[in-house]
C-alpha positions in Angstrom: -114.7 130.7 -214.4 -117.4 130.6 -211.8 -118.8 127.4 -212.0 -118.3 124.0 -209.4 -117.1 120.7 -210.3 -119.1 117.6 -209.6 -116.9 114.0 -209.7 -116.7 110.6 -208.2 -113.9 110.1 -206.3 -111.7 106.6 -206.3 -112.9 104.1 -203.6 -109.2 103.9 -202.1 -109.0 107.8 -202.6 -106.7 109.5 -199.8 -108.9 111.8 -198.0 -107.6 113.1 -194.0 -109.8 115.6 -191.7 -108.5 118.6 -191.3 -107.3 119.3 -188.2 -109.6 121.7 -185.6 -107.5 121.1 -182.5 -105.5 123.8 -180.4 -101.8 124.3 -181.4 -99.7 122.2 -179.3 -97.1 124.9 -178.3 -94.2 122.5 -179.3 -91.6 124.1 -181.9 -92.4 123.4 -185.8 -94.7 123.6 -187.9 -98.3 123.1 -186.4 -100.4 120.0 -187.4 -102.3 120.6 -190.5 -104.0 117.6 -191.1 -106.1 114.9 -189.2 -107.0 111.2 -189.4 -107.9 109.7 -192.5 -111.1 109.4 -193.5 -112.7 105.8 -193.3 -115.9 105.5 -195.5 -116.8 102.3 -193.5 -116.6 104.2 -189.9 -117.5 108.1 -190.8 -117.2 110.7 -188.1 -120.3 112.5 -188.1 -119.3 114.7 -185.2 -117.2 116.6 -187.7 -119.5 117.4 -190.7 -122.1 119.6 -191.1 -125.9 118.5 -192.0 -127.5 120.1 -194.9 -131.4 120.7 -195.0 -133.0 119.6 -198.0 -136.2 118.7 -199.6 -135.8 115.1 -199.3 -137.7 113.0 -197.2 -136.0 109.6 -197.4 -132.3 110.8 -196.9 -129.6 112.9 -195.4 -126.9 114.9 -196.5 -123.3 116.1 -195.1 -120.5 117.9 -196.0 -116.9 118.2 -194.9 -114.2 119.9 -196.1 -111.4 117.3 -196.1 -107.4 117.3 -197.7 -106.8 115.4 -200.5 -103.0 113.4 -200.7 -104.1 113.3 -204.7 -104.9 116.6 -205.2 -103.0 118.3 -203.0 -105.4 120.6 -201.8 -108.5 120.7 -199.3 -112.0 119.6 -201.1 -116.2 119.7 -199.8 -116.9 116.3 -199.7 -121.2 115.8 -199.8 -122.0 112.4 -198.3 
């Protein structure tokens, strides 16, 4: 319908990185997903920054998996 939802996720929400790394060349299926996300200890080496027009803070987004949903999400921290 062309519009994006805006929500609040759960504090003990499921959320892993997605997973950037080479394929390992062992037989199966190739890792799809990363660590799980820690809110107390974020990795900012794997998010992008977004410029904005505000001078007191920062934003970042991520696209992460969700265990909950099922599917990957754009997290904006």
């Amino acid at each position: 319908m062309g519009f994006h939802l805006v929500s609040r996720l759960r504090d003990n929400a499921n959320l892993m990185y997605i997973h950037d790394g080479q394929p390992t060349g062992k037989r199966g299926r190739p890792k799809v997903h990363g660590d799980k996300i820690e809110f107390s200890h974020l990795d900012y080496t794997k998010m992008q920054e977004i410029g904005t027009s505000i001078e007191d803070g920062k934003l970042y987004t991520l696209i992460a998996y969700s265990q909950a949903m099922k599917r990957k999400i754009r997290l904006v921290i």
